[in-house]
C-alpha positions as CSV (number, residue, x, y, z in Angstrom):
1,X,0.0,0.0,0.0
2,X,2.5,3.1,-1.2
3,X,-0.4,5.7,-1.8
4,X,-1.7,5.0,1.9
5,X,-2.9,9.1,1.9
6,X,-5.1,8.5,-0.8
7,X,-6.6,5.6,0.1
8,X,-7.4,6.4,3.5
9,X,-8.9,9.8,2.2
10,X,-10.9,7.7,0.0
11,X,-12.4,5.5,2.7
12,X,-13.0,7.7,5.0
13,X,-15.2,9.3,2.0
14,X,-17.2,6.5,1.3
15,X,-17.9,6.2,5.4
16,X,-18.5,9.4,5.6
17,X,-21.3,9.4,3.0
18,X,-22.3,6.0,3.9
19,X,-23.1,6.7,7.7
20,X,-25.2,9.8,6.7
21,X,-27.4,8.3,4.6
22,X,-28.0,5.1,7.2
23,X,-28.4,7.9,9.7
24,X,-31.0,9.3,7.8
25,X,-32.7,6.0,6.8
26,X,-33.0,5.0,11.2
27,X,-33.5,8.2,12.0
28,X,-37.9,7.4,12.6
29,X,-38.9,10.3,10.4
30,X,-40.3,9.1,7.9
31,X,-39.8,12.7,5.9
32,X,-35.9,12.4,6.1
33,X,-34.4,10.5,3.1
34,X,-31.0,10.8,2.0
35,X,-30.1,12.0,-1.3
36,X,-29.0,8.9,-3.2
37,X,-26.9,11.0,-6.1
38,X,-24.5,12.9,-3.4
39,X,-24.2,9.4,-1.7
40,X,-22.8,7.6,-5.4
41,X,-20.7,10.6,-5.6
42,X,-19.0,10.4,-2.8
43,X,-19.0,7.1,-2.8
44,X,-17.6,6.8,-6.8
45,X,-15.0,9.9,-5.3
46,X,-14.1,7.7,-2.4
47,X,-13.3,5.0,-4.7
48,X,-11.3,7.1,-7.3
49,X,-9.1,8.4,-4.4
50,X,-8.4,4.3,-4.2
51,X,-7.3,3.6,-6.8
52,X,-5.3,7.2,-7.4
53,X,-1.7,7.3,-6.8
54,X,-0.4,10.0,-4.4
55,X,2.1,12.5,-6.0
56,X,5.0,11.5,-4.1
57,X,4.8,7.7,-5.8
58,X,6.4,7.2,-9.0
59,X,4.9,4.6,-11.4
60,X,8.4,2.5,-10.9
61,X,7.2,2.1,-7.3
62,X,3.8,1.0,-8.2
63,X,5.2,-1.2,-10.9
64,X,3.4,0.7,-13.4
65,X,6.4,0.7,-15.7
């Protein structure tokens, strides 16, 4: 795991967006919904922060060359 910065960036994005929408969804109002595009947003973010490289990794350390 060289781009750990990234990654854990992009986790903690798709927790982020996926413990406010469960909030939302157990929170007994009935009115409350969460707003399903910003969650696959964050969520497709979160996982595009995966998979990036940070800046300080060359592609010889990633074995991309």
């Amino acid at each position: 795991m060289k781009s750990w910065k990234t990654t854990v960036f992009g986790i903690c994005a798709i927790l982020t967006a996926v413990a406010g929408a469960v909030k939302l969804l157990v929170d007994n109002d009935p009115a409350t919904n969460p707003d399903w595009t910003a969650v696959c947003a964050a969520v497709a973010a979160g996982i595009g922060l995966i998979a990036a490289r940070d800046n300080k990794i060359t592609s010889e350390d990633v074995g991309a060359k």
